[in-house]
C-alpha positions in Angstrom: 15.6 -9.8 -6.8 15.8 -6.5 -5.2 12.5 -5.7 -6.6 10.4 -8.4 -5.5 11.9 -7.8 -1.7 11.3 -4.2 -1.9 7.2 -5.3 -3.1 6.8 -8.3 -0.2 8.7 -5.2 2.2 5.5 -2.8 0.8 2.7 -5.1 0.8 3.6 -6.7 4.4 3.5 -2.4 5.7 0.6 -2.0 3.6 -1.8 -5.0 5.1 -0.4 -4.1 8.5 -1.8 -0.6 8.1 -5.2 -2.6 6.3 -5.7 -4.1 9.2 -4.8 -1.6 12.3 -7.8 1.0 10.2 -10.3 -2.1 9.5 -10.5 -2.4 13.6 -11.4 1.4 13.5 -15.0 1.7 14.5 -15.9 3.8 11.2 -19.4 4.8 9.7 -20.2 2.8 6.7 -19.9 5.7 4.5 -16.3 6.5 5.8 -14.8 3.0 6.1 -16.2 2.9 2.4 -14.4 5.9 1.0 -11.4 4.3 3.3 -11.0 0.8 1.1 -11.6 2.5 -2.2 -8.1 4.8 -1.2 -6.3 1.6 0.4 -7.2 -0.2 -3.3 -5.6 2.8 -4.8 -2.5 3.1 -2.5 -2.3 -0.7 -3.4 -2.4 -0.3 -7.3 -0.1 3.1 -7.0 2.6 0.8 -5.0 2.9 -2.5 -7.2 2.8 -0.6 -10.6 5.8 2.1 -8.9 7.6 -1.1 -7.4 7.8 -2.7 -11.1 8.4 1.0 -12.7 5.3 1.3 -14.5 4.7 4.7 -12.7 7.0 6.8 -11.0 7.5 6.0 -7.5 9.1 9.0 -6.1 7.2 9.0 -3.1 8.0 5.4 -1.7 11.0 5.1 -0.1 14.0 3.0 -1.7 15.0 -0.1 0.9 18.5 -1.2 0.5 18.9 -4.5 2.3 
């Protein structure tokens, strides 16, 4: 249970920060490069969150 808290915790940060640099007035090119790394920080945090990889670098939330 503490799993799936810590994952709705990460993904509620995660589209928080999604949207605060999508109203960034970026060039195409950059705002480009900028979702390809979000879609990566996105894959990196569910597959640490279930233990697939390790997740040393995301902080452990104790509720």
């Amino acid at each position: 249970m503490n799993m799936i808290i810590n994952l709705i915790i990460y993904l509620v940060v995660f589209g928080l920060i999604w949207w605060l640099v999508s109203m960034l007035p970026l060039p195409a090119p950059v705002a480009q490069i900028v979702r390809v790394l979000f879609i990566i920080l996105l894959i990196l945090i569910v597959l640490s969150v279930f233990g697939i990889l390790p997740g040393n670098y995301l902080p452990r939330l104790n509720l």
